[in-house]
Biopython code that builds the backbone (N, CA, C, O; Angstrom):
import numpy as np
from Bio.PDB.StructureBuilder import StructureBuilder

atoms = [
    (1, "UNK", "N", (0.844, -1.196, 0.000)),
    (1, "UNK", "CA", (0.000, 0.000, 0.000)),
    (1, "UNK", "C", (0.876, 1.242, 0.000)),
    (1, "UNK", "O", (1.866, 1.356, 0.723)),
    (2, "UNK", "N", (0.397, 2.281, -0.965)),
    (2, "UNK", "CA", (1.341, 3.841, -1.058)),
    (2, "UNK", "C", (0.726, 4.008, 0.110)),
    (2, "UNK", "O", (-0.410, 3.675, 0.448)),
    (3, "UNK", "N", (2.099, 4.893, 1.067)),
    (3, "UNK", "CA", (1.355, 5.807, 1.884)),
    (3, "UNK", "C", (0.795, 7.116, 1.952)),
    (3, "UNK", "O", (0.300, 7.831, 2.823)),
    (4, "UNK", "N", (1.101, 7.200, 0.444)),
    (4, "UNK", "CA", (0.577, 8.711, -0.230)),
    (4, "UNK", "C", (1.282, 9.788, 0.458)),
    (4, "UNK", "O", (0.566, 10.788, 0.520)),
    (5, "UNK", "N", (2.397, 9.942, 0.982)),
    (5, "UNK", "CA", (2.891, 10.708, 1.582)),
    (5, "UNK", "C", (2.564, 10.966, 3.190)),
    (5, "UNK", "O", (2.833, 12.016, 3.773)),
    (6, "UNK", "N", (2.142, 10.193, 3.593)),
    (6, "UNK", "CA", (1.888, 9.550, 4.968)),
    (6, "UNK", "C", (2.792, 9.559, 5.870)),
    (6, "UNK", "O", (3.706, 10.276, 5.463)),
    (7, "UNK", "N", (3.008, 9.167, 6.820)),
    (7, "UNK", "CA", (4.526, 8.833, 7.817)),
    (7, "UNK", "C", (3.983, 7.681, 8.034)),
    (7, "UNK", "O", (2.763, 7.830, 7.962)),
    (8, "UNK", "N", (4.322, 6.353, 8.315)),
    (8, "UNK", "CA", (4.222, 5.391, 8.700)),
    (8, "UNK", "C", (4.770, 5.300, 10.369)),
    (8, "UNK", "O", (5.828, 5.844, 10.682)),
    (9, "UNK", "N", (4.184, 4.780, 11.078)),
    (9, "UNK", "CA", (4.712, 4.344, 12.471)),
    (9, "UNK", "C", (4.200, 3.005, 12.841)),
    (9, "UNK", "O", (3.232, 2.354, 12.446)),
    (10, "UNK", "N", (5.170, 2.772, 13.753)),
    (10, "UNK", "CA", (5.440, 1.376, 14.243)),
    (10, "UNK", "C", (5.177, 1.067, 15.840)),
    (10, "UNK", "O", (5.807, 1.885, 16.511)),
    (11, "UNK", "N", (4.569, 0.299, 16.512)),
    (11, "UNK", "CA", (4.802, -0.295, 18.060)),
    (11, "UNK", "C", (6.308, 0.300, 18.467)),
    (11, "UNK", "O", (6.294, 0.762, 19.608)),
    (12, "UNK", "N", (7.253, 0.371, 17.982)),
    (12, "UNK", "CA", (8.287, 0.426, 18.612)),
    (12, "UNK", "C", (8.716, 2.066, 18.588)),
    (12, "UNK", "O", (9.489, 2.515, 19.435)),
    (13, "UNK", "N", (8.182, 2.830, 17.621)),
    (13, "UNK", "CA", (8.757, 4.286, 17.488)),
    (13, "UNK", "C", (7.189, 5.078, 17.867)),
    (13, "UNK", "O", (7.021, 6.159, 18.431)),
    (14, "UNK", "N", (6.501, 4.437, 17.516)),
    (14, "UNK", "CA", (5.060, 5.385, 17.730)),
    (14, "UNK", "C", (5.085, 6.136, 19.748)),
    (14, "UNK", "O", (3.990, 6.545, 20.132)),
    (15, "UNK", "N", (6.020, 6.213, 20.556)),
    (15, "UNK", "CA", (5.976, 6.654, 21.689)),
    (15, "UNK", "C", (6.857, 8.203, 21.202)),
    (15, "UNK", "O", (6.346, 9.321, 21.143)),
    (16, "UNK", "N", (8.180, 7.865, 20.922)),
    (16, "UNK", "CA", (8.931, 8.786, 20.804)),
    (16, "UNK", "C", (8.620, 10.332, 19.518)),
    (16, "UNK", "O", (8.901, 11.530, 19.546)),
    (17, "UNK", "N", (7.803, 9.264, 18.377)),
    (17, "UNK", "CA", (7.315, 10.090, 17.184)),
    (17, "UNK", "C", (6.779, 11.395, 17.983)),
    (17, "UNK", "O", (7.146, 12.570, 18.015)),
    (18, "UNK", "N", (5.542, 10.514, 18.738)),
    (18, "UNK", "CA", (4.268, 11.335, 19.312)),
    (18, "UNK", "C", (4.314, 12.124, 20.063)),
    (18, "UNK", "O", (3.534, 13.076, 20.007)),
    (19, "UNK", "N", (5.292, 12.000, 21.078)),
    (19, "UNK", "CA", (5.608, 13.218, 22.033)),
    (19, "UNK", "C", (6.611, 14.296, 21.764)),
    (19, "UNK", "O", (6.729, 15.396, 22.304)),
    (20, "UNK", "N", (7.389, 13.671, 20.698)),
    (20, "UNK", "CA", (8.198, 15.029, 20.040)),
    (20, "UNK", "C", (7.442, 15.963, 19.320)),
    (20, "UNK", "O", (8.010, 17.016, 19.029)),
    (21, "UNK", "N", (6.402, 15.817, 19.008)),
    (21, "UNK", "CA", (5.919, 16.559, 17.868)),
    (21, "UNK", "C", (5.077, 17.346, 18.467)),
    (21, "UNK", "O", (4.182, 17.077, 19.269)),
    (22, "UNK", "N", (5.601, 18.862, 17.795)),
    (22, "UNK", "CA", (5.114, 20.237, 18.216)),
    (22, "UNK", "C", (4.014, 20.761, 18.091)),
    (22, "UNK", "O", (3.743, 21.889, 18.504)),
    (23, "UNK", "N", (2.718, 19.492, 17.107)),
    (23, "UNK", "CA", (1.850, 19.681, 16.703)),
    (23, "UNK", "C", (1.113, 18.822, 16.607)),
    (23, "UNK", "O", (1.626, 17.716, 16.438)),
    (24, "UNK", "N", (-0.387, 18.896, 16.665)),
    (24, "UNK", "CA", (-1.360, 18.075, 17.378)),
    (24, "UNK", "C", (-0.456, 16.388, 15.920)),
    (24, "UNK", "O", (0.344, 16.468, 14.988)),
    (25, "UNK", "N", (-1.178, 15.257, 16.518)),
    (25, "UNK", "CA", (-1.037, 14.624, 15.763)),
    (25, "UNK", "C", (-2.039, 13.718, 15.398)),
    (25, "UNK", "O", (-2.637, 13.217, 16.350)),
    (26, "UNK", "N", (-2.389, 13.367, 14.257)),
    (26, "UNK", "CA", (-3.323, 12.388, 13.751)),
    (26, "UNK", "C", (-2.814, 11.235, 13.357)),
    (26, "UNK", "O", (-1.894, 11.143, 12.545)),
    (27, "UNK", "N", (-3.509, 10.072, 14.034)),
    (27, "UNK", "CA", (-3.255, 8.336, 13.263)),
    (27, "UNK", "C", (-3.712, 7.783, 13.222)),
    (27, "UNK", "O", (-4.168, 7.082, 14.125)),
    (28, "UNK", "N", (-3.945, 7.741, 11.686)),
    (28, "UNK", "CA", (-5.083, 6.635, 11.678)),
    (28, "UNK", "C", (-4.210, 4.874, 11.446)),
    (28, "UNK", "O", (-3.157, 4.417, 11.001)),
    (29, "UNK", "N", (-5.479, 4.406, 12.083)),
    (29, "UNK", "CA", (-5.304, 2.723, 12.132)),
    (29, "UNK", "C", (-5.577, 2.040, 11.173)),
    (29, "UNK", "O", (-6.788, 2.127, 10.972)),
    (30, "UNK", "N", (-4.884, 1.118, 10.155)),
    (30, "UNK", "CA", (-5.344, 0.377, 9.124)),
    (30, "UNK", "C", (-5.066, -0.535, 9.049)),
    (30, "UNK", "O", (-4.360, -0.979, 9.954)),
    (31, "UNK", "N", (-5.559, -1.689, 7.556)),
    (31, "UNK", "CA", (-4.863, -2.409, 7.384)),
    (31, "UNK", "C", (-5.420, -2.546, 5.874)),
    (31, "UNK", "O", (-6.277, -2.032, 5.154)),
    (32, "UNK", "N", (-3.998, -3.970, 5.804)),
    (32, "UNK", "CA", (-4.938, -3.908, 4.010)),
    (32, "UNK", "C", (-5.694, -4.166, 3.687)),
    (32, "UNK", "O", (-6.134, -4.859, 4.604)),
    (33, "UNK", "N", (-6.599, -4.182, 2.707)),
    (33, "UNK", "CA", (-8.068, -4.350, 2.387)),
    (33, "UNK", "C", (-9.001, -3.935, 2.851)),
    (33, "UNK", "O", (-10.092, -4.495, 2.948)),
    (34, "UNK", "N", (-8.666, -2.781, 3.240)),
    (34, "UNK", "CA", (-9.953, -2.132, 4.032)),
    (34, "UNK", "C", (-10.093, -0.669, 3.333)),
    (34, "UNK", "O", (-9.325, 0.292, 3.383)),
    (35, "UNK", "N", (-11.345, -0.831, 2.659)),
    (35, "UNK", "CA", (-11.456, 0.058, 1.506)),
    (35, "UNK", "C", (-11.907, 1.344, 2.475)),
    (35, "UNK", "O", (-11.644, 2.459, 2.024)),
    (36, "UNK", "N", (-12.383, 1.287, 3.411)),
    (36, "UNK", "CA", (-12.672, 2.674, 3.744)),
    (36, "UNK", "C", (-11.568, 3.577, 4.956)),
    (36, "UNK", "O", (-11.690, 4.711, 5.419)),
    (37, "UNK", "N", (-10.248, 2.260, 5.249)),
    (37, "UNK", "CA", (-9.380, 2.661, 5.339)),
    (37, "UNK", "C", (-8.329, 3.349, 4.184)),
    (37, "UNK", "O", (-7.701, 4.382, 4.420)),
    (38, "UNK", "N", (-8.276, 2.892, 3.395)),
    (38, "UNK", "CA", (-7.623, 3.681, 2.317)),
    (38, "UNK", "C", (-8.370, 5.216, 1.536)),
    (38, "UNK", "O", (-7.696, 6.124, 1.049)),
    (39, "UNK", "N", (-9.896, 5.175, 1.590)),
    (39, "UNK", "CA", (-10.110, 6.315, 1.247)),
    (39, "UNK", "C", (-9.934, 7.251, 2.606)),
    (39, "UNK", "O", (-10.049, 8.476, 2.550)),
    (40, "UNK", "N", (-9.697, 6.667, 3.607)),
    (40, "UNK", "CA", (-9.789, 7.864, 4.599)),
    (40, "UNK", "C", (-7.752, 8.160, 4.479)),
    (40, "UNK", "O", (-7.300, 9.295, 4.626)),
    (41, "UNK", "N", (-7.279, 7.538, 4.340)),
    (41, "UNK", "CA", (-5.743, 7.963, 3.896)),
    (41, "UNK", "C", (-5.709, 8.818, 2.798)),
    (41, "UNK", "O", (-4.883, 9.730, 2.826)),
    (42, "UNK", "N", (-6.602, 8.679, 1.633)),
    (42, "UNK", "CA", (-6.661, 9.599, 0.791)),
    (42, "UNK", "C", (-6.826, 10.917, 0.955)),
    (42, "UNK", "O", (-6.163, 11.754, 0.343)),
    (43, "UNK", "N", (-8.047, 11.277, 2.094)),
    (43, "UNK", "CA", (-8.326, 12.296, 2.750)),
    (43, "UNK", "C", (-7.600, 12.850, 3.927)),
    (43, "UNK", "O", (-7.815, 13.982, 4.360)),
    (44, "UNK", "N", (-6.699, 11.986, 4.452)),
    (44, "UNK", "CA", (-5.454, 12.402, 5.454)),
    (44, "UNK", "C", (-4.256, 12.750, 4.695)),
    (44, "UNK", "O", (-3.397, 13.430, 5.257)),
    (45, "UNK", "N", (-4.124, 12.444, 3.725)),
    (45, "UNK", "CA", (-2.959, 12.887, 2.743)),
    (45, "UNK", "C", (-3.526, 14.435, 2.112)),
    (45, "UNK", "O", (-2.698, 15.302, 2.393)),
    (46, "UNK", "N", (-4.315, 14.806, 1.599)),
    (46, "UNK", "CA", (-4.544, 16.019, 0.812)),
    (46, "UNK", "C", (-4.445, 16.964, 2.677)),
    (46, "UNK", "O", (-3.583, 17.839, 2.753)),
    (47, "UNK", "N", (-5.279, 16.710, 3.910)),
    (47, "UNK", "CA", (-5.296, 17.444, 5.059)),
    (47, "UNK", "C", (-3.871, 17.605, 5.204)),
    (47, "UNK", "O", (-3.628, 18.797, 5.396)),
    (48, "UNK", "N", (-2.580, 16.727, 5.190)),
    (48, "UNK", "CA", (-1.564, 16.771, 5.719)),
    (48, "UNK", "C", (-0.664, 17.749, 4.524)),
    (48, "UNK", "O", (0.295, 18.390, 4.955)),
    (49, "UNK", "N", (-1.018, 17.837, 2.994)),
    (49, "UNK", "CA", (-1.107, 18.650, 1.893)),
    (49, "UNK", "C", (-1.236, 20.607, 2.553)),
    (49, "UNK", "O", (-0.555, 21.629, 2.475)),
    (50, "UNK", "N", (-2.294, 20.256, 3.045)),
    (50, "UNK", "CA", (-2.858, 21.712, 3.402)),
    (50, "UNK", "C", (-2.502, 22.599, 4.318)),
    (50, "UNK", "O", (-2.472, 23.812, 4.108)),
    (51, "UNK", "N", (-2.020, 21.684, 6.095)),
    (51, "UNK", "CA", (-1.746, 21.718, 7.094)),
    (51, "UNK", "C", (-0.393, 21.753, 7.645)),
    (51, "UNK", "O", (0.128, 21.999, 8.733)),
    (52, "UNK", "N", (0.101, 21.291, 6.053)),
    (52, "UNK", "CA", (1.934, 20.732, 6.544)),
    (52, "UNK", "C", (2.344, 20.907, 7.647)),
    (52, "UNK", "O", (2.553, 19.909, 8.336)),
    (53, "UNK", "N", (2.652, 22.496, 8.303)),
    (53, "UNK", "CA", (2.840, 22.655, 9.409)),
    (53, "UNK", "C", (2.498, 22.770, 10.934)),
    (53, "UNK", "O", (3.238, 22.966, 11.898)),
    (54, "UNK", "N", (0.761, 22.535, 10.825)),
    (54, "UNK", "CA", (0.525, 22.271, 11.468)),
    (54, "UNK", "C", (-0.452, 21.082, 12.375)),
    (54, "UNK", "O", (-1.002, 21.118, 13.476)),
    (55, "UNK", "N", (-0.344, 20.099, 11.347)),
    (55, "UNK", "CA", (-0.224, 19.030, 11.942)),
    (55, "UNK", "C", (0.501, 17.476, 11.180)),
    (55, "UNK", "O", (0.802, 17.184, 10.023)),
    (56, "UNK", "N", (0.550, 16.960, 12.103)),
    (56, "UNK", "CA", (1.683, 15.428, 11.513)),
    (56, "UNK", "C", (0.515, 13.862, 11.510)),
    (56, "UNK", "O", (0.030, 13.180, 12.413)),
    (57, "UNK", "N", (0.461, 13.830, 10.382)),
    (57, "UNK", "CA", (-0.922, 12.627, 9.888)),
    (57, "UNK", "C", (-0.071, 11.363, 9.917)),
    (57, "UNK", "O", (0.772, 11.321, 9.021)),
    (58, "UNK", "N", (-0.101, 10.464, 10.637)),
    (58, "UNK", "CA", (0.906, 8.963, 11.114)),
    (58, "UNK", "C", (-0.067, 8.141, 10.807)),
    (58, "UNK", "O", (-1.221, 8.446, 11.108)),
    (59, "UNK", "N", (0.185, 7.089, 10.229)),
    (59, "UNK", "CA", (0.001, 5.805, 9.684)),
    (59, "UNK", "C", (-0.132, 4.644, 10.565)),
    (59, "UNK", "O", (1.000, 4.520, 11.033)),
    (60, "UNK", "N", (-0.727, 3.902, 10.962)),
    (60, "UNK", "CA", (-0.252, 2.301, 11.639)),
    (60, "UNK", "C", (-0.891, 0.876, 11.105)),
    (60, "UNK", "O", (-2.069, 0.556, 11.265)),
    (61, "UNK", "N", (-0.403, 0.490, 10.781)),
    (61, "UNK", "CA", (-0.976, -0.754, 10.329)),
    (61, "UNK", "C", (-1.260, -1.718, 11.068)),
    (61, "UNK", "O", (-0.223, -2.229, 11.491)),
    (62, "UNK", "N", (-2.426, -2.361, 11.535)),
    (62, "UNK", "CA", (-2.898, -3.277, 12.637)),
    (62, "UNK", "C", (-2.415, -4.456, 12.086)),
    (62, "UNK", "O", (-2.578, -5.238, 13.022)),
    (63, "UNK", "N", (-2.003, -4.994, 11.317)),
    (63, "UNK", "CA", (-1.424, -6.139, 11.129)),
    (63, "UNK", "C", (-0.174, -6.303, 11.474)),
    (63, "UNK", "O", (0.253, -7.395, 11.851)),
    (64, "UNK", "N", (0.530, -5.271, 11.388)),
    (64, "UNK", "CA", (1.969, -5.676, 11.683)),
    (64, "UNK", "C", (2.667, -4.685, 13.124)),
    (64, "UNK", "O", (3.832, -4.417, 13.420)),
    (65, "UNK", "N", (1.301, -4.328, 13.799)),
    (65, "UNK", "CA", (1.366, -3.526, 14.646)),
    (65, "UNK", "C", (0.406, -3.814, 16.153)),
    (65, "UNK", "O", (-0.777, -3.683, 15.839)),
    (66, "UNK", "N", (0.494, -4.051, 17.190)),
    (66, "UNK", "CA", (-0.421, -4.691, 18.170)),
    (66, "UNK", "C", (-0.497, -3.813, 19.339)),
    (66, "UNK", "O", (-1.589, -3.359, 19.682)),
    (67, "UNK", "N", (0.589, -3.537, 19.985)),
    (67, "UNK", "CA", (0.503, -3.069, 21.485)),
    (67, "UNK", "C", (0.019, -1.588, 21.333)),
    (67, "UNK", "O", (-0.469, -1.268, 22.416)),
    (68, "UNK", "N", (-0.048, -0.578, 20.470)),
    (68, "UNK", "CA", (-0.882, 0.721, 20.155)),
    (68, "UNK", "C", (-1.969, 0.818, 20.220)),
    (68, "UNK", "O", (-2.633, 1.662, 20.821)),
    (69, "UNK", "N", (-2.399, -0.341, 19.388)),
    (69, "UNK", "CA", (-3.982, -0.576, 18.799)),
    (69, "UNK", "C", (-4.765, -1.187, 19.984)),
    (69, "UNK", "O", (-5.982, -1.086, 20.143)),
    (70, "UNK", "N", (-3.551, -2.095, 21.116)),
    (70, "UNK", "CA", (-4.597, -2.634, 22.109)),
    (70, "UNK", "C", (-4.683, -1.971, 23.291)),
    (70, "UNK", "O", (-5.485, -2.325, 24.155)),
    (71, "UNK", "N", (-3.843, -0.919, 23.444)),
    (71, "UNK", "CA", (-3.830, 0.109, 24.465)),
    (71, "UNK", "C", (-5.027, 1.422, 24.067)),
    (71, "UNK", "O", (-5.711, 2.177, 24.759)),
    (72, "UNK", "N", (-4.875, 1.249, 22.830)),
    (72, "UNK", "CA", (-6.452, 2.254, 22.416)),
    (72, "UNK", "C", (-7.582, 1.529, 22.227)),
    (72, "UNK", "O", (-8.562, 2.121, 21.776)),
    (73, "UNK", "N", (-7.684, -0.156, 22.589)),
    (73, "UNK", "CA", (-8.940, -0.672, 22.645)),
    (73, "UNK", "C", (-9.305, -0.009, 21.044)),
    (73, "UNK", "O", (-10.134, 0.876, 20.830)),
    (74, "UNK", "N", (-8.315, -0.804, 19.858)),
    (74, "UNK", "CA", (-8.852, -0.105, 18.548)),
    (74, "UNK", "C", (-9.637, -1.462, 18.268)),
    (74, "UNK", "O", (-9.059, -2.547, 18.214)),
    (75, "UNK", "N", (-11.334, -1.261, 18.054)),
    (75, "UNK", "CA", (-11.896, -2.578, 17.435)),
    (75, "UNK", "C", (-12.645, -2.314, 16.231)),
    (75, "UNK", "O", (-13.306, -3.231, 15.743)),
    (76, "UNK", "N", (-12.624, -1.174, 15.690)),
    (76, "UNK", "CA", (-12.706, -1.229, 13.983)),
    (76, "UNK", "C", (-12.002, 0.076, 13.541)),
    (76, "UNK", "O", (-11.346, 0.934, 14.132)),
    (77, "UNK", "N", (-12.466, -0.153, 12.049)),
    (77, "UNK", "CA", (-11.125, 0.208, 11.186)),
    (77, "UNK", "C", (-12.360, 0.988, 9.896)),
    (77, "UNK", "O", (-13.548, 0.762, 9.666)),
    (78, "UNK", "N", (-11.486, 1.822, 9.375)),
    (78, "UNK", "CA", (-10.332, 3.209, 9.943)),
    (78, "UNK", "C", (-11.033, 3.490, 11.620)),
    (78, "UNK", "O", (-12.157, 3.566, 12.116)),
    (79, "UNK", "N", (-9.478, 3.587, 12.120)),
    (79, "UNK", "CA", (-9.806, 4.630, 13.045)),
    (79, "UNK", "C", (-8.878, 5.730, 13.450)),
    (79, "UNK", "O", (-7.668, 5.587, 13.279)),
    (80, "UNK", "N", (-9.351, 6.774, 13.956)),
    (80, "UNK", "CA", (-8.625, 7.737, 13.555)),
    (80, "UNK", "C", (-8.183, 8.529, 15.147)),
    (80, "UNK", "O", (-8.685, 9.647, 15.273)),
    (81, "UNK", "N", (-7.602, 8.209, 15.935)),
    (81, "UNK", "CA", (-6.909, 9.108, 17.064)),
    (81, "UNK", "C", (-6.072, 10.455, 17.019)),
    (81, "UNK", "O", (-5.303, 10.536, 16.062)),
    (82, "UNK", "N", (-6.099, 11.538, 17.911)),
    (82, "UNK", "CA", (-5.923, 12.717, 17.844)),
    (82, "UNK", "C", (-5.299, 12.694, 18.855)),
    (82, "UNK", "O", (-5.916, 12.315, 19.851)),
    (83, "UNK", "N", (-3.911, 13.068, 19.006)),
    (83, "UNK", "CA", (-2.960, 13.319, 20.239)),
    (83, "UNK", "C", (-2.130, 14.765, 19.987)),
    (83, "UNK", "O", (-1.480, 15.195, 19.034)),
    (84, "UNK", "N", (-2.557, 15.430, 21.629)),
    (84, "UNK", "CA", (-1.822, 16.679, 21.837)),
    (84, "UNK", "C", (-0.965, 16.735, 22.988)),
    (84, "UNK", "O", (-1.292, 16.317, 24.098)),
    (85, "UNK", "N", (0.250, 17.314, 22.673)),
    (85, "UNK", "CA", (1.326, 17.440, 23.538)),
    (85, "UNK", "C", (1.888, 15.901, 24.271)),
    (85, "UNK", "O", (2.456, 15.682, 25.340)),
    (86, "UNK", "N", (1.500, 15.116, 23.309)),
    (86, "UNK", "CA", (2.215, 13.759, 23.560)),
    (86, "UNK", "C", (1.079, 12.869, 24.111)),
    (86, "UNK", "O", (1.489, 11.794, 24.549)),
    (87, "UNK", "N", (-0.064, 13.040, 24.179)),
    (87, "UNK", "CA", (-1.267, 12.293, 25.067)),
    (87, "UNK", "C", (-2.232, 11.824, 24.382)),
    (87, "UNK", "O", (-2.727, 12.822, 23.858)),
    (88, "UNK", "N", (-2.736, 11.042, 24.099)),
    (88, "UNK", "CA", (-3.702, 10.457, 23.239)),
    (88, "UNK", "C", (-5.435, 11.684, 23.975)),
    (88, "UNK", "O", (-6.038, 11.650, 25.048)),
    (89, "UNK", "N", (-5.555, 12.276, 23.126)),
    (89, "UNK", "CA", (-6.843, 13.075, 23.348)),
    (89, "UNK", "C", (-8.551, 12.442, 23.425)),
    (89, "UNK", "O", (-9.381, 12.567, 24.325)),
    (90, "UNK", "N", (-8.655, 11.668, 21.960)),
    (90, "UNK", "CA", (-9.805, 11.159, 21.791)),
    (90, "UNK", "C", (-9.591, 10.617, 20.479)),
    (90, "UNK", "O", (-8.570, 10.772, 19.810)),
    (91, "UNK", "N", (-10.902, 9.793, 20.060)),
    (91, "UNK", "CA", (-10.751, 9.589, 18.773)),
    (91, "UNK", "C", (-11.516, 10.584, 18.049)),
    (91, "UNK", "O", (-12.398, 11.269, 18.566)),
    (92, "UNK", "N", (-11.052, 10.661, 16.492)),
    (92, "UNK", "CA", (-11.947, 11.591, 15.611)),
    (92, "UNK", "C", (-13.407, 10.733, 15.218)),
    (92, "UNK", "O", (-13.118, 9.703, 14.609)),
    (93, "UNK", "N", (-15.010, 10.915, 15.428)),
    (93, "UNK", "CA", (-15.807, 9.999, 14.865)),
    (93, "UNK", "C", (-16.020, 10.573, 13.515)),
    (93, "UNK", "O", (-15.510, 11.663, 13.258)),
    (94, "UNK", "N", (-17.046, 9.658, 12.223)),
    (94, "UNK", "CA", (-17.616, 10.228, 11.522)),
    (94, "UNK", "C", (-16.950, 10.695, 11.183)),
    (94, "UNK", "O", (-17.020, 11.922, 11.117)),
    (95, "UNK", "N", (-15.468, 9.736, 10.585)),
    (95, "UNK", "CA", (-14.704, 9.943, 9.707)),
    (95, "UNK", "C", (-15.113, 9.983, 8.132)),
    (95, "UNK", "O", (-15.902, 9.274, 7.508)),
    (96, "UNK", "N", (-14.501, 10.792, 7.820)),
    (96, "UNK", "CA", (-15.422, 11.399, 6.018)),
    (96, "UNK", "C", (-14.193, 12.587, 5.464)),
    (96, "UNK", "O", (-12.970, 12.461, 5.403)),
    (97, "UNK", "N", (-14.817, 13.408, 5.212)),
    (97, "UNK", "CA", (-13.678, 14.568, 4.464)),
    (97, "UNK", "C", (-12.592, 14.831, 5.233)),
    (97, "UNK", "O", (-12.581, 14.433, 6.397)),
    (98, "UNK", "N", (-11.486, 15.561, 4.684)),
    (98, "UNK", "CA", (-10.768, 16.491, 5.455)),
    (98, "UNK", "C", (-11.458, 17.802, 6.077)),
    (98, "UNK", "O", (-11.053, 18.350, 7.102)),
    (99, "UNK", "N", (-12.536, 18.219, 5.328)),
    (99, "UNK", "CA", (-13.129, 19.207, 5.963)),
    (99, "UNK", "C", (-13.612, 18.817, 7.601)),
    (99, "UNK", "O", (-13.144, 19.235, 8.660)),
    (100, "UNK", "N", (-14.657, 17.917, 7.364)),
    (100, "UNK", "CA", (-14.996, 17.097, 8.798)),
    (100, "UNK", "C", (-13.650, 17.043, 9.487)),
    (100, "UNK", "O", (-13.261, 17.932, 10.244)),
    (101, "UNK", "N", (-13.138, 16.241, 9.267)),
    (101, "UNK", "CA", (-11.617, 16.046, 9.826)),
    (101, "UNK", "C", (-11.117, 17.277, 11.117)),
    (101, "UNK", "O", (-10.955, 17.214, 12.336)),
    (102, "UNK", "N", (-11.003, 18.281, 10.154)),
    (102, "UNK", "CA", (-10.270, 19.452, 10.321)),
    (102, "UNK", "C", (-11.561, 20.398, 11.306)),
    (102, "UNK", "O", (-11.426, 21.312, 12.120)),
    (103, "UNK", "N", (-12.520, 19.841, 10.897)),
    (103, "UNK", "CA", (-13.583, 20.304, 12.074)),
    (103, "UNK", "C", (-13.563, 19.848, 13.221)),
    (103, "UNK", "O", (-13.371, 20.522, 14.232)),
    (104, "UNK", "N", (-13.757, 18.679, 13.182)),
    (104, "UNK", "CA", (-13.439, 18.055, 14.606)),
    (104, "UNK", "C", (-12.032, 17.859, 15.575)),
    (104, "UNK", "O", (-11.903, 17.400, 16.710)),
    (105, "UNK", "N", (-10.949, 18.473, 14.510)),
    (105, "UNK", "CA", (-10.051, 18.762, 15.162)),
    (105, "UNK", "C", (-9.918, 19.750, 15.721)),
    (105, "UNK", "O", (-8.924, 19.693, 16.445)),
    (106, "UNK", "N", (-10.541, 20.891, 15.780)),
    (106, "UNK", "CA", (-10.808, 22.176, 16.820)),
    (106, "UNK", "C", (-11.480, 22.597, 16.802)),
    (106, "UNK", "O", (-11.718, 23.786, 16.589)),
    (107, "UNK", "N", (-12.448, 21.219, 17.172)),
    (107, "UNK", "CA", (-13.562, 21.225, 18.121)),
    (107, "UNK", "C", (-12.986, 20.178, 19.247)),
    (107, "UNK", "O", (-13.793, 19.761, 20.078)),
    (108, "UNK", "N", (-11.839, 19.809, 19.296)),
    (108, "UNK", "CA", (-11.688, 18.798, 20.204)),
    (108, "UNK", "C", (-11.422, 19.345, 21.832)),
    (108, "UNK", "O", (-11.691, 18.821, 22.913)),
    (109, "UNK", "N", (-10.997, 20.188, 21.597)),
    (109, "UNK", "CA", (-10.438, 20.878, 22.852)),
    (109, "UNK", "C", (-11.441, 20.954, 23.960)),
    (109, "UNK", "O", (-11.138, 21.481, 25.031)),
]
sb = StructureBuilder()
sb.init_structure("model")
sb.init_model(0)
sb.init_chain("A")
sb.init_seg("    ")
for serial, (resi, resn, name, xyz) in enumerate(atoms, 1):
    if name == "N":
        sb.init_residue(resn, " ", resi, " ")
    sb.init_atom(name, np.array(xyz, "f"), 0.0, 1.0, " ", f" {name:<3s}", serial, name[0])
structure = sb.get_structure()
């Protein structure tokens, strides 16, 4: 799978990624064959297009990825988590556009 310009993260780096970063962060959860995981990457790629600087759109793949997904109790797919200043915030629901997206991202506060 392209990550369309994505960041990919892993169980093993997804701690250090997340708390360095100066800006809220989004990750969504996938895997392959999951068609409405890939259109929602489509729509996290053009947001991360728009936002460059201010926010960082991370990747994880539930197949080759476990202790993230079971510490967020992730049980379907896409799903999409929002972390600020290193802390897992909430998840995004009524995942759909980047517009939505970008709405519910400040509205999260």
């Amino acid at each position: 799978m392209k990550s369309l310009g994505l960041q990919p993260v892993t169980d093993a780096d997804f701690d250090r990624v997340v708390e360095r970063a100066a800006v809220p962060v989004l990750v969504e959860f996938w895997k392959p064959g999951c068609g409405h995981c890939h259109a929602l990457m489509r729509e996290l790629a053009q947001l991360q297009d728009e936002l460059s600087e201010k926010v960082v759109v991370l990747t994880m793949n539930v197949d080759e990825n476990f202790q993230i997904p079971a510490e967020l109790d992730v049980t379907s797919l896409p799903a999409l988590a929002l972390y600020r200043d290193g802390s897992f915030e909430r998840f995004i629901g009524g995942v759909g556009t980047k517009e939505e997206i970008r709405k519910q991202m400040h509205t999260a506060r």
